[in-house]
ZAMARGU-4260 file (C-alpha; in steps of 0.2 Angstrom, whole numbers, plus 5000, padded with zeros to 4 digits):
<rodrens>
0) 4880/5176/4975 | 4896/5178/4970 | 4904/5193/4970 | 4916/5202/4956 | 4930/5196/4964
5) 4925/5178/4962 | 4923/5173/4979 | 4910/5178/4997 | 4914/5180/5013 | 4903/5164/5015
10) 4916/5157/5004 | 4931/5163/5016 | 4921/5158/5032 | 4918/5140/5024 | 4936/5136/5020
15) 4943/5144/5038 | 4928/5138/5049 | 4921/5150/5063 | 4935/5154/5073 | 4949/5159/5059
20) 4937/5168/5050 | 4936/5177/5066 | 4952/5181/5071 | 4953/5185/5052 | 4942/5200/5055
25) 4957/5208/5066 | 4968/5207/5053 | 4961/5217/5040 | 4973/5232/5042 | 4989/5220/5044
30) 4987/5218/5024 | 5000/5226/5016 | 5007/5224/4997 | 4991/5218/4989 | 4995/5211/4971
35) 4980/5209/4962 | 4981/5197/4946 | 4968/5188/4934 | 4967/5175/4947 | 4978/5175/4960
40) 4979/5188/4974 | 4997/5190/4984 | 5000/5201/5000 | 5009/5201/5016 | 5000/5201/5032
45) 5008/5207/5046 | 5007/5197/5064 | 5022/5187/5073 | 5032/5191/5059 | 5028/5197/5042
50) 5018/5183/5034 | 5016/5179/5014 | 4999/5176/5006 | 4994/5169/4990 | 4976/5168/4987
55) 4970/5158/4969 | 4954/5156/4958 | 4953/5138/4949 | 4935/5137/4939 | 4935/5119/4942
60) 4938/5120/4961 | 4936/5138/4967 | 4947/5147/4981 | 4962/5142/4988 | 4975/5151/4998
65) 4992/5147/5006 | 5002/5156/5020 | 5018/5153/5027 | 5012/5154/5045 | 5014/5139/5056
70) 4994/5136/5054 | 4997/5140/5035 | 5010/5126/5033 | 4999/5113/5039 | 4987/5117/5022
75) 4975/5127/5032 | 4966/5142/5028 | 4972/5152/5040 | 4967/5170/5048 | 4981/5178/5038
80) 4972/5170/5020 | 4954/5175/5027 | 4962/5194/5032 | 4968/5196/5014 | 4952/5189/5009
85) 4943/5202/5015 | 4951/5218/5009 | 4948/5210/4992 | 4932/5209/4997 | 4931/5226/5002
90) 4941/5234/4987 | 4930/5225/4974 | 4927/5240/4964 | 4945/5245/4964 | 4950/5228/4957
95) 4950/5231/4939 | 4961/5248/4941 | 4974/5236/4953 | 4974/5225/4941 | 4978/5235/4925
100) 4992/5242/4938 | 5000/5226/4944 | 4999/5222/4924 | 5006/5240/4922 | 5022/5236/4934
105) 5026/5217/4928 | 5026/5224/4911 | 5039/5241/4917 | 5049/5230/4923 | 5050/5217/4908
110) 5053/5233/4898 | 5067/5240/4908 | 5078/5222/4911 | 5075/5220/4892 | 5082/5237/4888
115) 5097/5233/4899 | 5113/5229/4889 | 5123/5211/4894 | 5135/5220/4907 | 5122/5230/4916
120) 5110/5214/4919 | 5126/5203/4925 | 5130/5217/4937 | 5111/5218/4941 | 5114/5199/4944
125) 5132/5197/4954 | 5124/5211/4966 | 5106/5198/4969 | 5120/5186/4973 | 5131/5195/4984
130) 5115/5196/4998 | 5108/5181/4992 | 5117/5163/4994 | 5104/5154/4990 | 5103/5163/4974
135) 5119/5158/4972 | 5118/5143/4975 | 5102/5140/4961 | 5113/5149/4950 | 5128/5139/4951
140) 5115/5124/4948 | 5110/5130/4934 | 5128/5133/4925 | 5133/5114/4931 | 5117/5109/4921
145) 5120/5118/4906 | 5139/5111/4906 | 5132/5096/4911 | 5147/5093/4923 | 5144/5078/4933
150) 5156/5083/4946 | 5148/5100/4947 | 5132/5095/4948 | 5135/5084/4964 | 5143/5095/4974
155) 5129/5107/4971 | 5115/5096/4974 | 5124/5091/4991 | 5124/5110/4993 | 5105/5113/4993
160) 5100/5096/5002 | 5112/5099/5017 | 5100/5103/5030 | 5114/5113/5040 | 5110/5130/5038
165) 5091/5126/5039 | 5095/5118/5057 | 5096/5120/5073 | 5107/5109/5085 | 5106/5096/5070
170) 5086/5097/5066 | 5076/5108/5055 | 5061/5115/5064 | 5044/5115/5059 | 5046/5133/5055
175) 5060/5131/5043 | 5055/5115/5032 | 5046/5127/5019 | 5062/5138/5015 | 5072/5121/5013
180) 5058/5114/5003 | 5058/5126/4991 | 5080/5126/4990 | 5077/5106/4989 | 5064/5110/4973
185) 5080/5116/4964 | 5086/5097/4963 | 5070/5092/4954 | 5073/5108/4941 | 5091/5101/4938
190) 5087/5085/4934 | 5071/5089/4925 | 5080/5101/4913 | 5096/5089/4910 | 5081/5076/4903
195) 5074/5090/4892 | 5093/5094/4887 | 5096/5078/4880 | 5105/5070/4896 | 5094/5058/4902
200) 5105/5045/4908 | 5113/5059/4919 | 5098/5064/4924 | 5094/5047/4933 | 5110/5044/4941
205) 5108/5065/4949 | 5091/5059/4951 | 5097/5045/4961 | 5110/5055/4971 | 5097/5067/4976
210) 5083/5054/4983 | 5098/5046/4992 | 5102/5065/5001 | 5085/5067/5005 | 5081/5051/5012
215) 5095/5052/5021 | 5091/5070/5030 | 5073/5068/5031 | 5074/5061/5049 | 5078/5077/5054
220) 5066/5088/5046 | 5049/5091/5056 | 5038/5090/5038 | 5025/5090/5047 | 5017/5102/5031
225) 5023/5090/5020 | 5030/5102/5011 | 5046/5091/5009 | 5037/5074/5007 | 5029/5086/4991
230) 5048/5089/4984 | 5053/5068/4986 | 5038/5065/4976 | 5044/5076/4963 | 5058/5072/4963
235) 5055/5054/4962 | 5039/5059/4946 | 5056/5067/4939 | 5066/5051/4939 | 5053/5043/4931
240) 5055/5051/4916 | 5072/5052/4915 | 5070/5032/4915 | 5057/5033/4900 | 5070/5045/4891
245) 5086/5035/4893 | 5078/5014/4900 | 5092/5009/4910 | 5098/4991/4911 | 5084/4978/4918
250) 5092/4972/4931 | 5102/4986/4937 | 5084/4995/4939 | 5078/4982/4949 | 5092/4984/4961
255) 5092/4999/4964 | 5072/4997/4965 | 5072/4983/4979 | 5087/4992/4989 | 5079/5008/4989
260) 5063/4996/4996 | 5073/4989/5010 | 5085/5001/5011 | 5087/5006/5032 | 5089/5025/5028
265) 5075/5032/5015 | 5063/5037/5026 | 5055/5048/5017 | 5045/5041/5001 | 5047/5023/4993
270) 5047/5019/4974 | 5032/5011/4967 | 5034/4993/4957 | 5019/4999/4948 | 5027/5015/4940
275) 5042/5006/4932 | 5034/4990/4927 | 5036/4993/4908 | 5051/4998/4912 | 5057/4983/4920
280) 5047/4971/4910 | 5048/4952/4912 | 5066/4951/4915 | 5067/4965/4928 | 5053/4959/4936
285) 5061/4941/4938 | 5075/4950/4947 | 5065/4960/4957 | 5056/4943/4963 | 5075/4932/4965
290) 5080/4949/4977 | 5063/4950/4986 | 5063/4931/4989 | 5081/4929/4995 | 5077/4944/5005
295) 5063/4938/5014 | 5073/4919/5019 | 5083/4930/5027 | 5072/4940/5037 | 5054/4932/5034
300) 5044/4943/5049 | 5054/4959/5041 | 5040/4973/5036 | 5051/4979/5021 | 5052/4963/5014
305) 5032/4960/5016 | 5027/4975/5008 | 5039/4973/4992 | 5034/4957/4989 | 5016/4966/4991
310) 5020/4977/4976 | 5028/4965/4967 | 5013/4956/4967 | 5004/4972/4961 | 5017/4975/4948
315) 5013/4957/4941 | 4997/4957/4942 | 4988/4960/4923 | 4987/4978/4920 | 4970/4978/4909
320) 4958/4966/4916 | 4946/4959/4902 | 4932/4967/4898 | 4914/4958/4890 | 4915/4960/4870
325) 4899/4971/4873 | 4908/4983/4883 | 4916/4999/4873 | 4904/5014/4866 | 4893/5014/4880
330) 4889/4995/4878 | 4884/4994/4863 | 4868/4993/4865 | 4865/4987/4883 | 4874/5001/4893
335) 4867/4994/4910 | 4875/4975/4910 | 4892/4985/4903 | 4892/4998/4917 | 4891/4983/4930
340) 4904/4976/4923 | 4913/4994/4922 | 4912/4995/4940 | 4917/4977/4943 | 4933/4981/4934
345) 4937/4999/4944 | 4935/4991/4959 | 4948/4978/4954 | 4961/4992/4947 | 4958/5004/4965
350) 4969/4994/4974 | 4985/4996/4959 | 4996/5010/4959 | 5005/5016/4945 | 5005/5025/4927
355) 4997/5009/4921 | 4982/5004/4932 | 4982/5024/4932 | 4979/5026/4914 | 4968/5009/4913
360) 4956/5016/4927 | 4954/5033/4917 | 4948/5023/4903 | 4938/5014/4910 | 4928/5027/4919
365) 4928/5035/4901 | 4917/5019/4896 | 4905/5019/4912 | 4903/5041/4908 | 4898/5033/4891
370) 4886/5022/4898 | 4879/5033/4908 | 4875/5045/4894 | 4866/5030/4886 | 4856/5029/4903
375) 4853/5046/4905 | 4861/5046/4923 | 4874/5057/4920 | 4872/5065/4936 | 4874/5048/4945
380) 4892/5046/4933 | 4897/5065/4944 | 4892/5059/4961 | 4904/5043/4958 | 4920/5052/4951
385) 4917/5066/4965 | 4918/5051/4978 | 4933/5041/4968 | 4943/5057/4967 | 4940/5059/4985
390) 4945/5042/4990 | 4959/5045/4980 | 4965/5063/4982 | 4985/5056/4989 | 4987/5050/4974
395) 4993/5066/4965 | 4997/5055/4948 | 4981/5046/4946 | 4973/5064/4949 | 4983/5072/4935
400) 4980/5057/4924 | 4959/5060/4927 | 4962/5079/4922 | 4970/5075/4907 | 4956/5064/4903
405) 4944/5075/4907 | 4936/5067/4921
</rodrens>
């Protein structure tokens, strides 16, 4: 049964397994600072060093929790969550009174910075960044953005992917990758905001720039978390639309597609054909295929070149496989032939990656929830999206693409 505060302790025990929950039992009075909102619970836990915790409700998929602890970075549930957990657990009828009062002090403080005049806030801010750099530095990012100053906007994005004051003797230790993850975010918010600004075709050439930095210093990261890896993916996501807002030329794109492929220095997260394939069209594609061919006369046993001709083959490929005319609405009258052919058709779109095969699958499994309806084997239709969502949980696209759907 379910408590008020939405979760068990068989909940917590089930998501750190036996031993964290525990260890977790120790840490009940290491909880400090305990933020109680409509779903998400924050508090610091004190052990090695003082440890940050943020627990969250989803309706759809229940608890979750995160913690900056060594264990924590590596997405597990740690005895720092399960601690925190607890004392929830424990202050369950107080939970309505922390929450009004958490509501109570995010709203004081609104109030009182909206009651400030101009000068007391730009005071209020100088002294944030007069102890805080990388304030500064996000701040100065921002500005650059608004002015939309190329030349400032470089040097700033150099600033926040330079791995120097993250590093020790030239590497950025396990330990430190979050805190230069989340300056790294920064990038991503700059080009996504000079899209939204109007300045697309700046924001794919700073896009650019900061996929280069990146995958330049990622070598000597330990993202072991893949809290990193979660920025590039952003960051490329945010390229992406810049593209859609402003298309570059073709055959420029292609370029910089296929050197970025077989490029010796980005380590860290190739491009997908699939993505930009209605971006490149049939003349981009024909110059991604003159690259990768002359490419692999030159080095025919080279990985690189094996796997871009791989995905250019993908990106080629037709995007919407031809369906039966008696497929649509549930098959029009014969749901079980239309559902085989449904599946048939997934099981050619799984291997395809990108916004198109992405979209295609979702409606395609909209057709096979149709048919099932007609069957009356809905529950059947769950079982096989909660095993395709499974097999696919690395994709983070096709997984938002399914939720907008619905599925």
């Amino acid at each position: 049964m379910t408590s008020s505060a939405g979760f068990t302790e068989d909940d917590l025990s089930g998501l750190a397994g036996p031993r964290s929950f525990e260890r977790g039992l120790g840490y009940r009075d290491a909880v400090a600072e305990l933020d109680v909102g409509a779903q998400r619970f924050t508090a610091v836990v004190s052990g090695t060093e003082a440890y940050e915790v943020v627990l969250e409700l989803d309706e759809e998929y229940g608890l979750s929790g995160e913690c900056d602890c060594p264990y924590g970075l590596d997405g597990n549930f740690c005895k720092h969550c399960v601690a925190v957990g607890l004392v929830v657990l424990e202050k369950w009828d107080e939970l309505p009174r922390l929450k009004a009062e958490g509501k109570a002090r995010a709203g004081a403080l609104e109030s009182w910075l909206g009651s400030r005049s101009r000068d007391d806030l730009l005071l209020l801010v100088r002294e944030l960044m007069d102890g805080d750099r990388s304030l500064r530095r996000r701040l100065e990012l921002r500005a650059a953005t608004a002015r939309a100053d190329p030349a400032q906007l470089r040097a700033r994005i150099t600033d926040l992917l330079a791995v120097g004051r993250f590093s020790r003797y030239g590497y950025v230790e396990y330990a430190d990758a979050q805190a230069y993850a989340l300056q790294a975010g920064e990038a991503v918010a700059a080009v996504r905001a000079l899209t939204s600004e109007g300045q697309a075709a700046r924001a794919v050439a700073l896009a650019r720039e900061a996929i280069r930095l990146l995958g330049r210093s990622y070598d000597r990261i330990d993202d072991s978390a893949g809290c990193v890896g979660g920025v590039a993916a952003d960051l490329d996501e945010a390229h992406l639309e810049a593209c859609r807002a402003a298309p570059p030329d073709r055959t420029e794109l292609a370029d910089w597609l296929v050197d970025r492929l077989l490029g010796d220095h980005d380590h860290l997260l190739e491009a997908e054909l699939g993505d930009y394939r209605d971006l490149l069209g049939a003349p981009g594609l024909r110059r991604v295929r003159e690259r990768a061919e002359e490419a692999g006369r030159r080095n025919p046993s080279g990985w690189a070149e094996k796997h871009l001709m791989q995905q250019l083959a993908k990106a080629e490929r037709a995007l919407k496989p031809p369906l039966p005319a008696q497929l649509g609405r549930g098959g029009a009258g014969r749901p079980a032939e239309a559902l085989e052919e449904h599946r048939r058709a997934i099981e050619r779109l799984k291997p395809l990656t990108g916004d198109g095969p992405y979209r295609e699958l979702a409606r395609l499994l909209l057709e096979a929830r149709a048919c099932h309806r007609a069957l009356g084997t809905e529950a059947a239709f769950a079982d096989e999206l909660e095993a395709l969502r499974t097999e696919q949980r690395r994709r983070r696209k096709l997984l938002r693409i399914l939720d907008e759907h619905g599925l």
